[in-house]
N, C-alpha and C positions, 0 to 999 in steps of 0.2 A: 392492501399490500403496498408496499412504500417502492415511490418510482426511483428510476434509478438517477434521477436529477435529486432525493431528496437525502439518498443514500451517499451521493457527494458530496450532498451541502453539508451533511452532519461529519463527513470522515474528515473534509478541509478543514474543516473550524478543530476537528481532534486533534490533527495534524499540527497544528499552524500552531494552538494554542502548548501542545508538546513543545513541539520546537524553541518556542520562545521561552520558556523557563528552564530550557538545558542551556541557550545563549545567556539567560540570565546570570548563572552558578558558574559557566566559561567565564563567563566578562569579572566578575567577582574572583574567579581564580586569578585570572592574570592582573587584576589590580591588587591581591595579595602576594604572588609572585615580584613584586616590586619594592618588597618591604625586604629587610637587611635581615636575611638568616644568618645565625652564630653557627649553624652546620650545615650542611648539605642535606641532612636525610628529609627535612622538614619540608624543603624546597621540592626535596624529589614525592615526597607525597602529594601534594598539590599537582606535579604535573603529572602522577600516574591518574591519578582522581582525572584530572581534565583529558586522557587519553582513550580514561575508557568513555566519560561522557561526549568526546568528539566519534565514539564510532556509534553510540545511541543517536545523537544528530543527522547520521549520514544514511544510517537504517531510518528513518524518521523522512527524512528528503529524499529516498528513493521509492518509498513505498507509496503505491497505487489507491488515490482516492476512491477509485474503482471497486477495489478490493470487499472482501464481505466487512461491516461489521464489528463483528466478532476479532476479527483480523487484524483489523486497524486499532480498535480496542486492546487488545491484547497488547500490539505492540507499545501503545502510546503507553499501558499501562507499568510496564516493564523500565519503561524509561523513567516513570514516575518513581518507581519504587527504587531506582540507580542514585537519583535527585534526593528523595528522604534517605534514603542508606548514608550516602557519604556528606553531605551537607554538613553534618556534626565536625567530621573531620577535615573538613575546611577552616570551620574554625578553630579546633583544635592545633592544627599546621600553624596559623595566625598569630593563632598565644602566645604558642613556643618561642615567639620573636620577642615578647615582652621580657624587659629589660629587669623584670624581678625573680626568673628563676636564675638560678644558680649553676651558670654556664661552667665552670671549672669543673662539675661533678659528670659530667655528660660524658666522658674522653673515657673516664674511669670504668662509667656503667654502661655504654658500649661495649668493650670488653669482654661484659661478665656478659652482655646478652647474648654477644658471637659465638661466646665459649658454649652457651646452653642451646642456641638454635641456630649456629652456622654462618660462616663468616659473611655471606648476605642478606643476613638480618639488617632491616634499619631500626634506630630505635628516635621516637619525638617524643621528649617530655615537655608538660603544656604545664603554664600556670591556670589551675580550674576553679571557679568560686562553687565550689565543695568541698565540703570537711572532712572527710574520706576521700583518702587516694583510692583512684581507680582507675582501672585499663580500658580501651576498646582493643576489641578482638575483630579487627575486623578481614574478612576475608584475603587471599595474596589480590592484591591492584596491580593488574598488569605484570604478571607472574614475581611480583617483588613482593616480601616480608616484611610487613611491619609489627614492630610493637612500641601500642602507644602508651603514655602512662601520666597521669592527670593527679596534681600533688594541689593541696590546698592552696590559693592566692595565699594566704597571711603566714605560710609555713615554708613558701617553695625553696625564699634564700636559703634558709636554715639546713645549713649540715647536718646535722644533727639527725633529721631524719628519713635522709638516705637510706637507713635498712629497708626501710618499708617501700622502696621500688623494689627490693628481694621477693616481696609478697608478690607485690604485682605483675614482675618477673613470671611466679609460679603459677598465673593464670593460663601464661602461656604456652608454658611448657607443659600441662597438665594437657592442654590439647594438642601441643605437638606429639606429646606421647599416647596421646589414644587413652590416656588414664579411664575415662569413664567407660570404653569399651571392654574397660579389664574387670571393672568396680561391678558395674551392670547385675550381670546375670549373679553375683555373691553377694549383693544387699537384696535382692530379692527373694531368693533362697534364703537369706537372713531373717530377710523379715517374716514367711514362712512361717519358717520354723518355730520362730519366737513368738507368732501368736499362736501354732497350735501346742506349744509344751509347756509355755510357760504363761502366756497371758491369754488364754482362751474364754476364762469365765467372765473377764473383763470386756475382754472384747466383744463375746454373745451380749453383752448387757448393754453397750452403747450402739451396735452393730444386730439386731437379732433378726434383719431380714439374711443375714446372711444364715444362715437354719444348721451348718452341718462346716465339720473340719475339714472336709471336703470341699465344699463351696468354697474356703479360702484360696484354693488354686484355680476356680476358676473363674467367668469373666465377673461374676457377681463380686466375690471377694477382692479380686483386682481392683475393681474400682473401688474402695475404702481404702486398701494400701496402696496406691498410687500417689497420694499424698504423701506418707511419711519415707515412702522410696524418694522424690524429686526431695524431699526434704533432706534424706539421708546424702545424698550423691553432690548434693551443692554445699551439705557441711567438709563433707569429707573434701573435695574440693578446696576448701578455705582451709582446713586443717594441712591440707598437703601444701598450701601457699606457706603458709607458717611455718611449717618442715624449711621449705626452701629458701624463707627468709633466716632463720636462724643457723642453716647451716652456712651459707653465705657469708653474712656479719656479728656471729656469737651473741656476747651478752648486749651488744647495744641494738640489738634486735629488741630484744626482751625491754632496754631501756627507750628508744621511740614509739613501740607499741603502747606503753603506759604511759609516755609522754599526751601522745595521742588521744587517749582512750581513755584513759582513769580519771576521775573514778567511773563516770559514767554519762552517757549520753540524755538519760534520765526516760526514754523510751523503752515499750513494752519489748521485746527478745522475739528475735523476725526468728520464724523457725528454717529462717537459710543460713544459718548459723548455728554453732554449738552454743552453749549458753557462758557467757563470760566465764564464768568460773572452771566450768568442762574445759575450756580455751586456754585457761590461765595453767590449769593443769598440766594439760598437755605439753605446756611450754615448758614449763618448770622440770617434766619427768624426761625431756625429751633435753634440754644444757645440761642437767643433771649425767644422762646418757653419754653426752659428749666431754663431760670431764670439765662444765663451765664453772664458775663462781656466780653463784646461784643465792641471792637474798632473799633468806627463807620470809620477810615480813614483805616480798613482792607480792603473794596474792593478797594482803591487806589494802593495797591501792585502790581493787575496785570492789565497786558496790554490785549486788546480783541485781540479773535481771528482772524486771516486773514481767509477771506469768502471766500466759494470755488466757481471755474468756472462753470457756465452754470447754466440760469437763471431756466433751469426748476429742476437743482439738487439744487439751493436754494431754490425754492419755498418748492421740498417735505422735503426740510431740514426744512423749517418754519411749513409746514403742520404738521411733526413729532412731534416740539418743541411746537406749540400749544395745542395738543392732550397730551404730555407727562405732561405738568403742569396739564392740569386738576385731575393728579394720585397723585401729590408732597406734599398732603397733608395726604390724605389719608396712602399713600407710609410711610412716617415717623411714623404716628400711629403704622402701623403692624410692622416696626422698634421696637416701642417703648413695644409692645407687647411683638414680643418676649427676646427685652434682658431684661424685668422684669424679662420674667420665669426664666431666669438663676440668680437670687439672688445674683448680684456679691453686693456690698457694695456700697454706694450711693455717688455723688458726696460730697467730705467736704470738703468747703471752710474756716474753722476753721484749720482743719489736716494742708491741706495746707501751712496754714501758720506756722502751728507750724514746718514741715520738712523745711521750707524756713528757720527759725529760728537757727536748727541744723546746714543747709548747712553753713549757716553764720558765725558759731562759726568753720567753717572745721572739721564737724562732720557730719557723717553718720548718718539719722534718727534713734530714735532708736525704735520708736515706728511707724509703719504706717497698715491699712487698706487695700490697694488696692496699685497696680502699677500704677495706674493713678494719684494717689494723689501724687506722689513721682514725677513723671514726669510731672507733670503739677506746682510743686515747682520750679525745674531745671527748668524748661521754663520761671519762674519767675525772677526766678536769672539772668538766660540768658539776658533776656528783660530789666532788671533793668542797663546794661550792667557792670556787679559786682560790683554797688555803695558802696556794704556792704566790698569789700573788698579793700579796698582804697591803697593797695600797687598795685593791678593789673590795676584798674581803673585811675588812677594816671598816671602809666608809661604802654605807647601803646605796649612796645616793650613786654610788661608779657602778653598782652590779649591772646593771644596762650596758655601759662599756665594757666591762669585760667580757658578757656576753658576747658583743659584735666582734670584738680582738679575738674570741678564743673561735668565731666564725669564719675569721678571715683567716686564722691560720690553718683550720683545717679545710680551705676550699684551695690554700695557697699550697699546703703539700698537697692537693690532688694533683694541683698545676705539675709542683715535682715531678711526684710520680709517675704521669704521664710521660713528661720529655724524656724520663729515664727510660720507661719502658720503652718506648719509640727508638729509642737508640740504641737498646739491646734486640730490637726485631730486625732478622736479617731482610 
């Protein structure tokens, strides 16, 4: 049995050695706290991060070496897991300083995030050395909102592909809304269904300990479709982001996506995804819906994806993809619901042209409604491959120039659009 001198010697050393690597992650916070934020929210995450790590410290220095074990364990362990959880988003806070994203675009997509999760949302966007934009979601710090959102290093300046914080936008709000509480219990019931009426003899054949139609409801059957459920629920997911980018920014949704993405990443098709072409679909039947300008040789851009091994991980890969379309209509609806509520300004394909017009004369909009009409102008320019400006268009060796020209214009109408908005808010 361990004395209670030995019971000390091991909780001190727990203790001591906690302590010092939450002073660690402190002292790191506040030498990045000294670095030049272009906004506030970036700054304010770092000091909620360090607020709630300074009351893990103080639980840590008041607890009793004395203590069981088990006790002291537990705590130190809690404080570990506060240290790995937020650690990412310290650096994350850090990036956002870096002088390569595209600080004019920030004012604009604030805005949109307030409008979608309330006027005390913070939003940090981080330059990431990732090729996929992507979010953390990470818990309220210190009862405050954040949403973070993490855009390629080699792409961040680039206007151009602003829709696609829309996407990562809709990670958000898919959990602010409970979406998967809603989803839940109707993919399961989905998937059900669909292997006893329709794909039962398949399923017996890769599946035969599961012995009866029966057994697929219960825990035997469960575990086989437990897979293409989390598979269905995280496509659906991405498909609802996609709703929420496109309703957002129209066709230059559709044109940053492929910008991005096409033809293809040349990797096998993660089943936490629909399959490009299911995807492409989607998009297409969904601008189509909205009354977009819709380039029917758009699913030409990408290549399908490579199908993965093992006949019975395709099957529940198809079992998934058939239960998830039966949601993709519906799915867009409540898309469409909720970015009504948020009131942002409606697509204008008149505005449009009028900022394409500006662009053209190598002026900055001077009038615009939304960030999306200003980006979906510059998508226009882009596409047109600057016919309007016939010194660039003319001679290949300037098309790098007009690129950066027709960048600076549309980061410079966001600048616009900003002060104007600001000075119409009472």
């Amino acid at each position: 049995m361990e004395t209670e001198s030995a019971i000390r010697s091991v909780n001190e050393r727990q203790l001591r050695n906690t302590r010092r690597k939450i002073v660690a992650v402190r002292a790191l916070i506040q030498q990045s706290l000294e670095e030049d934020f272009p906004y506030s929210q970036g700054k304010s995450l770092l000091e909620s991060i360090d607020e709630l790590l300074g009351t893990r410290e103080t639980a840590i220095c008041r607890a009793d070496p004395l203590a069981s074990s088990a006790v002291v364990n537990t705590l130190c362990q809690v404080s570990q897991q506060t240290i790995s959880q937020h650690l990412p988003l310290v650096g994350f806070a850090l990036r956002s300083t870096n002088i390569r994203n595209a600080f004019e675009l920030y004012a604009p997509l604030l805005h949109i995030v307030r409008k979608a999760l309330g006027v005390e949302a913070n939003l940090v966007i981080s330059s990431e050395w990732e090729y996929s934009p992507y979010t953390l979601i990470p818990p309220r710090i210190g009862g405050k909102h954040f949403v973070l959102i993490g855009l390629p290093a080699s792409e961040s300046e680039n206007a151009l592909v602003a829709p696609l914080a829309g996407h990562e936008l809709g990670h958000n709000v898919w959990q602010e809304e409970e979406l998967e509480r809603v989803y839940t219990p109707r993919v399961k019931e989905g998937l059900e269904r669909a292997i006893k009426e329709q794909y039962w003899n398949e399923f017996a054949r890769h599946f035969p300990h599961v012995g009866s139609k029966e057994q697929v409801s219960d825990l035997v059957g469960q575990q086989v479709w437990a897979r293409p459920w989390r598979w269905c629920m995280r496509q659906l997911q991405e498909l609802f982001c996609d709703s929420v980018g496109i309703l957002l920014f129209a066709e230059s949704y559709l044109h940053a996506f492929a910008y991005l993405i096409a033809p293809a990443i040349g990797v096998e098709r993660s089943p936490l995804y629909p399959s490009i072409s299911d995807r492409v679909a989607y998009l297409m039947r969904n601008a189509e819906r909205m009354g977009l300008n819709v380039f029917q040789q758009y699913p030409n851009h990408f290549q399908p994806d490579k199908t993965l091994d093992g006949d019975a991980v395709r099957f529940l890969l198809k079992l998934g993809d058939e239960v998830r379309s039966e949601f993709e209509d519906d799915l867009f609806g409540e898309a469409e619901r909720i970015v009504a509520g948020w009131n942002l300004p409606p697509h204008d394909p008149e505005e449009v042209g009028e900022i394409y017009d500006s662009f053209t004369a190598l002026t900055p909009a001077p009038t615009a409604s939304s960030l999306a009409n200003i980006v979906n102008a510059g998508w226009n320019m882009y596409l047109s491959g600057f016919a309007e400006w016939p010194k660039f268009a003319e001679n290949s060796s300037e098309s790098t120039k007009a690129e950066t020209v027709l960048n600076d214009l549309i980061l410079k109408s966001a600048e616009v659009f900003e002060i104007e908005r600001m000075r119409e808010t009472p």
